[in-house]
Backbone as JSON Lines, residues from 0, in Angstrom:
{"i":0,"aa":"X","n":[0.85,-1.18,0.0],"ca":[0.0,0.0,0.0],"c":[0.89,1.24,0.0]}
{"i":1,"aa":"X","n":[0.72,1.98,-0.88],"ca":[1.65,3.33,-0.7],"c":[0.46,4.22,0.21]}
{"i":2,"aa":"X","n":[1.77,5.15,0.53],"ca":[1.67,6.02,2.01],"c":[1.41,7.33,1.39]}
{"i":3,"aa":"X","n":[-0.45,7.5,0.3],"ca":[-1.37,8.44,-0.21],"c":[-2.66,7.98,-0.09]}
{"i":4,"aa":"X","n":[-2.83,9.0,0.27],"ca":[-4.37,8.95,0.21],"c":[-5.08,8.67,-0.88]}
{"i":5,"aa":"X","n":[-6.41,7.86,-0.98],"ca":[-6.99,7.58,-2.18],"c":[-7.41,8.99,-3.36]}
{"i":6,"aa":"X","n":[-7.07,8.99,-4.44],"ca":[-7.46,10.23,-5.44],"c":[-6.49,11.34,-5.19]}
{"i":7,"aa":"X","n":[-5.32,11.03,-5.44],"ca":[-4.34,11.8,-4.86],"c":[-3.53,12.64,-6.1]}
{"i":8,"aa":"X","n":[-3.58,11.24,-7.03],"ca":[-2.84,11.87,-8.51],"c":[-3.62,11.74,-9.47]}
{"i":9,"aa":"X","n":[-3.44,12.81,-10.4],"ca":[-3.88,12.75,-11.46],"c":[-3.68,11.76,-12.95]}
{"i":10,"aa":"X","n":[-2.27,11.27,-12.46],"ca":[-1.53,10.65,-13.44],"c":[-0.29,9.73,-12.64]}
{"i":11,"aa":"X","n":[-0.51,8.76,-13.39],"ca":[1.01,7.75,-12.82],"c":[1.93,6.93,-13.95]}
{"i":12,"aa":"X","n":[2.86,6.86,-13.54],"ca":[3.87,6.29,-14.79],"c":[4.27,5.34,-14.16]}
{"i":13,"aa":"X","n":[3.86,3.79,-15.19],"ca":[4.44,2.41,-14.4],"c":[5.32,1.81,-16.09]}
{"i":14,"aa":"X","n":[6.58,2.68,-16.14],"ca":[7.63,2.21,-16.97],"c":[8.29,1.4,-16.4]}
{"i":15,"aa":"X","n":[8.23,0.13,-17.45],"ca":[9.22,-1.08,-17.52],"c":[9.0,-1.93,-15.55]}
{"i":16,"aa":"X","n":[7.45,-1.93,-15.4],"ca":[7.32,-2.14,-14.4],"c":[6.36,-4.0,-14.59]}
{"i":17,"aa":"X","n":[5.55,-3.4,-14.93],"ca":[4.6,-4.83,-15.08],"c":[4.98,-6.07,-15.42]}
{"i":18,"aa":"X","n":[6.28,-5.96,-16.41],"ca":[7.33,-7.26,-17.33],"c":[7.58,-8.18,-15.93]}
{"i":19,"aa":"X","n":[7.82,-7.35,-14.92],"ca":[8.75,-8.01,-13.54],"c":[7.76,-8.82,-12.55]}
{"i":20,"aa":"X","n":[6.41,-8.44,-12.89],"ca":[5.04,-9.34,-11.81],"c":[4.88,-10.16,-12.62]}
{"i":21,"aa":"X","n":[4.29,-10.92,-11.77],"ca":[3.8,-12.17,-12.14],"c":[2.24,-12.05,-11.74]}
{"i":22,"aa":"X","n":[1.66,-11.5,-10.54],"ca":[0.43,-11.22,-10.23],"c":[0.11,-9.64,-10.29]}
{"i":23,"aa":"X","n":[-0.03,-8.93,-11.27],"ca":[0.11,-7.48,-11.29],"c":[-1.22,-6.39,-10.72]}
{"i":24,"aa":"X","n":[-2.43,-7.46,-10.43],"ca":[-3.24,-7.2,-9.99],"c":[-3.39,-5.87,-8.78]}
{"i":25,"aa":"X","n":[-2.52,-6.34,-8.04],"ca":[-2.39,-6.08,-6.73],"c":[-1.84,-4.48,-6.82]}
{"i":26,"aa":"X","n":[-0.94,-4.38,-7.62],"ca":[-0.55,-3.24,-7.96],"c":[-1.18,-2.39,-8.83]}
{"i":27,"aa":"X","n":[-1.91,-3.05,-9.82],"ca":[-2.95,-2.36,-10.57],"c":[-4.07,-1.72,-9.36]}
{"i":28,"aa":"X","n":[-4.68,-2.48,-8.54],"ca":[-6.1,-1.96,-7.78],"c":[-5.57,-0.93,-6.9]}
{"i":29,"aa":"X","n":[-3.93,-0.95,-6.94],"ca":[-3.37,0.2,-6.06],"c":[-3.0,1.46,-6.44]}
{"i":30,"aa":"X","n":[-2.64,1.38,-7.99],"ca":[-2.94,2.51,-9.02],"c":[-3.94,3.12,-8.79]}
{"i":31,"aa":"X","n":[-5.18,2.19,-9.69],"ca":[-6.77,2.66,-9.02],"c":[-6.57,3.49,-7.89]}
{"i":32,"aa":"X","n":[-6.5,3.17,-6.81],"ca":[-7.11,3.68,-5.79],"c":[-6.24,5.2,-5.52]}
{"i":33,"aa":"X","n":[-5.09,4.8,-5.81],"ca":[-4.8,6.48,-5.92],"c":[-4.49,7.6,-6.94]}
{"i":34,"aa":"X","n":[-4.96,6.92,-8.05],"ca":[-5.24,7.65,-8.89],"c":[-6.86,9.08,-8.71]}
{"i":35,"aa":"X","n":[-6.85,9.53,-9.33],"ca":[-8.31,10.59,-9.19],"c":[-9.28,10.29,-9.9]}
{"i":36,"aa":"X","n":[-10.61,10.26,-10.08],"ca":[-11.51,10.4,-10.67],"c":[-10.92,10.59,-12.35]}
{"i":37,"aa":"X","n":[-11.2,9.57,-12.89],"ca":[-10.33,9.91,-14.43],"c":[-8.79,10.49,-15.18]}
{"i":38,"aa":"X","n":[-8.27,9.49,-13.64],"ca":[-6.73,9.99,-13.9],"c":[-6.31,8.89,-14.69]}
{"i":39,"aa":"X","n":[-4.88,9.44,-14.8],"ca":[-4.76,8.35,-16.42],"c":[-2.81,7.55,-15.9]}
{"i":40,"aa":"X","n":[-3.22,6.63,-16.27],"ca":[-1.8,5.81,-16.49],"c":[-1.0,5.49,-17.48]}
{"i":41,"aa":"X","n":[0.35,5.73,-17.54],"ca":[0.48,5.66,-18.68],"c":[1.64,4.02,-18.21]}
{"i":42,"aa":"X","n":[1.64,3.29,-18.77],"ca":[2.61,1.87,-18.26],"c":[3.33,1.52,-20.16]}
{"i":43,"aa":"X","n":[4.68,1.35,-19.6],"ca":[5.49,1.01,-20.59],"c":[5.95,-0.36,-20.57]}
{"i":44,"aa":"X","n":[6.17,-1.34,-21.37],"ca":[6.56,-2.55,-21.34],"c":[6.93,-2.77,-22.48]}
{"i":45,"aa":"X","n":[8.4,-3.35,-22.35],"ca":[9.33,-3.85,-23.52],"c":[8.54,-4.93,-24.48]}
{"i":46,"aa":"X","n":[8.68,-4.15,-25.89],"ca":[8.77,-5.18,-26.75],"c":[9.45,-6.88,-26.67]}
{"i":47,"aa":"X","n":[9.44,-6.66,-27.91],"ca":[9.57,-8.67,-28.19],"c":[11.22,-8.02,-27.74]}
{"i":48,"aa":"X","n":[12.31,-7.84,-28.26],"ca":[13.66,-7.99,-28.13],"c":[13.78,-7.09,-26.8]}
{"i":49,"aa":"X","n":[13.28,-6.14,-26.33],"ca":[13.46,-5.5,-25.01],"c":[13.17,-6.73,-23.66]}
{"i":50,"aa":"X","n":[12.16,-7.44,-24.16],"ca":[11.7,-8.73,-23.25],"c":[12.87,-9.64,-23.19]}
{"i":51,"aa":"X","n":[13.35,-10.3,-24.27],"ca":[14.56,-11.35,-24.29],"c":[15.67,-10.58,-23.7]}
{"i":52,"aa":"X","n":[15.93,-9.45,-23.52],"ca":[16.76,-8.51,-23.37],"c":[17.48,-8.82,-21.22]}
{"i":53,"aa":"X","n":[16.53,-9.25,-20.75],"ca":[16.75,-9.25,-19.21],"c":[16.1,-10.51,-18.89]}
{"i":54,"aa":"X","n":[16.87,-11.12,-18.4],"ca":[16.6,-12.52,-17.7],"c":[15.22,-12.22,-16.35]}
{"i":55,"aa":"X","n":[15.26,-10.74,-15.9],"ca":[14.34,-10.89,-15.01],"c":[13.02,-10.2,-15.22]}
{"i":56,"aa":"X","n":[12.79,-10.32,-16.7],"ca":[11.55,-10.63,-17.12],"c":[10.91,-11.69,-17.01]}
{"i":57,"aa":"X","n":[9.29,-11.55,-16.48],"ca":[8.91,-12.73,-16.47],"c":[7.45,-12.98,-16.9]}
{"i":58,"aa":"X","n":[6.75,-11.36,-17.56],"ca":[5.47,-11.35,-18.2],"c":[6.01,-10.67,-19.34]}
{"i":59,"aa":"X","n":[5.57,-11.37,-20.94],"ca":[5.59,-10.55,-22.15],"c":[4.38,-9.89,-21.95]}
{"i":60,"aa":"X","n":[4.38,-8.76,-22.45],"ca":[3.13,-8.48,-22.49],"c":[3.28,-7.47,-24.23]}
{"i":61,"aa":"X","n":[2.11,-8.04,-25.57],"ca":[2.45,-7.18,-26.6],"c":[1.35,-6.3,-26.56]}
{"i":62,"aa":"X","n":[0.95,-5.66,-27.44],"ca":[-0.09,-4.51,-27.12],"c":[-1.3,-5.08,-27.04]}
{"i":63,"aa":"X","n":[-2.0,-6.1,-27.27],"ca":[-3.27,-6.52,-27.12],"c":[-3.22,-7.07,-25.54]}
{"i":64,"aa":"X","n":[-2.14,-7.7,-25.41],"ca":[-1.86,-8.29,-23.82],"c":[-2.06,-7.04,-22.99]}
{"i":65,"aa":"X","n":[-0.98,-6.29,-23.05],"ca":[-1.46,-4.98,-22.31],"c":[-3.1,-4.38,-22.39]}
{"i":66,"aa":"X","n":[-3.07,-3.97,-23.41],"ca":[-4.44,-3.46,-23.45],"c":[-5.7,-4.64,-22.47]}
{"i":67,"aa":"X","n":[-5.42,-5.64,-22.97],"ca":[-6.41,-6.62,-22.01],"c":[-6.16,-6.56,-20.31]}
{"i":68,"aa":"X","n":[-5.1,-6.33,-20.11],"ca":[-4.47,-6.68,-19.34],"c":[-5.33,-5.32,-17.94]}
{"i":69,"aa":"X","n":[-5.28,-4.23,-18.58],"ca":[-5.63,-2.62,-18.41],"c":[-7.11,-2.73,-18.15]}
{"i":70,"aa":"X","n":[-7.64,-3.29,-19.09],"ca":[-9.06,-3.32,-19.46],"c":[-9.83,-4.23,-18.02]}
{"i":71,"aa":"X","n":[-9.02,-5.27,-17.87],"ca":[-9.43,-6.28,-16.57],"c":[-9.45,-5.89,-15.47]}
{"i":72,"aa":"X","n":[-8.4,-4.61,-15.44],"ca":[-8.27,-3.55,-14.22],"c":[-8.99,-2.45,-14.45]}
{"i":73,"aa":"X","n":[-9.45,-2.3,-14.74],"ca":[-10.78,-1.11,-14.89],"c":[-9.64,0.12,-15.47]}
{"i":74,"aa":"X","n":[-9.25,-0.24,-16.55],"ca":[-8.72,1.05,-17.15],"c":[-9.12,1.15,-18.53]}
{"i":75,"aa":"X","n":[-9.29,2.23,-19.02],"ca":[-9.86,2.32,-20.88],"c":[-8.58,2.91,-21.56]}
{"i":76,"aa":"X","n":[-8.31,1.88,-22.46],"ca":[-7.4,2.04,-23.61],"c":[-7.14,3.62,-24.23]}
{"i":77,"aa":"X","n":[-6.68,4.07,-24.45],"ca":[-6.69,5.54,-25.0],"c":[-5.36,5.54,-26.16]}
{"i":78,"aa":"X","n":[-4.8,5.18,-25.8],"ca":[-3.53,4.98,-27.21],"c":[-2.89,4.09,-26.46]}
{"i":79,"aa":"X","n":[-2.31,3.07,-27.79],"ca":[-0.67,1.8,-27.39],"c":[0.28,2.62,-28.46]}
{"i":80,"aa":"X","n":[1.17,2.72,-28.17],"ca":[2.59,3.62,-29.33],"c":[3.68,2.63,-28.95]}
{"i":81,"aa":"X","n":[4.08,2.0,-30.09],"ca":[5.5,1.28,-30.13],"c":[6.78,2.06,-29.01]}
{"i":82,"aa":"X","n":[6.03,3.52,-29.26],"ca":[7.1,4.34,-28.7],"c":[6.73,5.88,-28.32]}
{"i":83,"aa":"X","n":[6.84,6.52,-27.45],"ca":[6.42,8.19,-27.21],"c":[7.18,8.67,-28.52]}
{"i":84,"aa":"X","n":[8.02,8.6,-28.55],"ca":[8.65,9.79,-29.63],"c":[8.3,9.84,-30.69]}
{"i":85,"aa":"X","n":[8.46,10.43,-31.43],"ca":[7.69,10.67,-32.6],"c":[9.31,10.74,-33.88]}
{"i":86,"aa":"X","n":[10.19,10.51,-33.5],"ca":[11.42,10.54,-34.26],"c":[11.66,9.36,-34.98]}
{"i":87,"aa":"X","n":[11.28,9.52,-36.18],"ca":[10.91,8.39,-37.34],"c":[12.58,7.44,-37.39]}
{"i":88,"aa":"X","n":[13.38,8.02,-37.21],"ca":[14.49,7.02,-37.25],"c":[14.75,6.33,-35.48]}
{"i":89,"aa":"X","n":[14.62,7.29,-34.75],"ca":[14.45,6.2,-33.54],"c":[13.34,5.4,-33.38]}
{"i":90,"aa":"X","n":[11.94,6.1,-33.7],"ca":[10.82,4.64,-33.79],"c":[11.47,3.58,-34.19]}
{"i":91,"aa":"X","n":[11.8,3.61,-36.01],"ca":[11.77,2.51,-36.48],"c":[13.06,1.42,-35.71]}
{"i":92,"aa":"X","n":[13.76,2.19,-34.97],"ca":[14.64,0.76,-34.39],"c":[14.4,0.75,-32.71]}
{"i":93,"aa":"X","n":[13.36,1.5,-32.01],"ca":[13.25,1.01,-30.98],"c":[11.87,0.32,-30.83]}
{"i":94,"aa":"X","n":[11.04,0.51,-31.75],"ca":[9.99,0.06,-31.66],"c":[9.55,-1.93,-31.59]}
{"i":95,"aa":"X","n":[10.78,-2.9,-31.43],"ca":[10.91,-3.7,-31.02],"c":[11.32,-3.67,-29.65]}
{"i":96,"aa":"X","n":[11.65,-2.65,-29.17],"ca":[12.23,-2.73,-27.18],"c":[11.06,-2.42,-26.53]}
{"i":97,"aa":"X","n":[9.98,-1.55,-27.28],"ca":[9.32,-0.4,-26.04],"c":[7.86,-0.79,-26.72]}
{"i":98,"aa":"X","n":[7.27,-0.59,-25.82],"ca":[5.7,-0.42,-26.51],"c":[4.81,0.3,-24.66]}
{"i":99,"aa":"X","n":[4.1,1.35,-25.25],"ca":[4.02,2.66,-23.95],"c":[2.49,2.53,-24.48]}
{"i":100,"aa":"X","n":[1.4,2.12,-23.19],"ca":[0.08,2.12,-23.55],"c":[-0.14,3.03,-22.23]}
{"i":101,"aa":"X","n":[-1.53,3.84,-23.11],"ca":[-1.81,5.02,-22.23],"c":[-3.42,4.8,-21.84]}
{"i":102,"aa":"X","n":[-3.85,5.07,-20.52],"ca":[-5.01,4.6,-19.8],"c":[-5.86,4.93,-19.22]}
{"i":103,"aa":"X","n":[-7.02,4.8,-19.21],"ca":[-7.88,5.96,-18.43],"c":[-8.75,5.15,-17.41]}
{"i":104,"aa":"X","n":[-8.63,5.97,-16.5],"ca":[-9.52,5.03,-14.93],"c":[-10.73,4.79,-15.73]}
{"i":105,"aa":"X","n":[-11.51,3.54,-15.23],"ca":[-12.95,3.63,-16.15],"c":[-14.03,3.26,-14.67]}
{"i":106,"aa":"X","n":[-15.05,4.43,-14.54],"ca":[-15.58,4.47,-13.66],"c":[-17.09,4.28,-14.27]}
{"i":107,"aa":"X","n":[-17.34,3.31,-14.09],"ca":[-19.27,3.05,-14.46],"c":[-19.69,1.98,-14.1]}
């Protein structure tokens, strides 16, 4: 449990975090809860060669995985990007390491 109060942030960044659980649940409903009323997450997780890349990976996750993954935790899809940047020669060769899906609390 982190040491905030529920609806605290507006926004949270879980880069190169989720690859490392195995039960991510737990940390997802903890997002939730301190996130705000339609705050948004943005979670990054290595591609296919960013994954083979560290032995202490232990969830692939590709963009439909993620996105499902978000969706089961009460979050709504809003964009998956191979990559934030928009720099056509770094996309095209990092876009096998990184894939950055962006999320919105879904309250109904």
């Amino acid at each position: 449990r982190l040491p905030f109060d529920a609806g605290t942030f507006d926004g949270l960044i879980l880069d190169n975090v989720l690859e490392h659980i195995t039960v991510p649940q737990p940390l997802l409903a903890e997002a939730r809860r301190v996130l705000k009323p339609l705050g948004r997450l943005l979670a990054g997780v290595p591609g296919p060669k960013g994954y083979r890349s560290d032995p202490d990976h232990k969830v692939y996750y590709d963009a439909d995985g993620l996105i499902r993954l978000m969706q089961n935790n009460g979050f709504i899809c809003r964009m998956v990007l191979p990559m934030p940047l928009r720099l056509p020669w770094l996309f095209a060769r990092m876009r096998q390491y990184c894939i950055y899906g962006v999320f919105d609390l879904y309250y109904g």
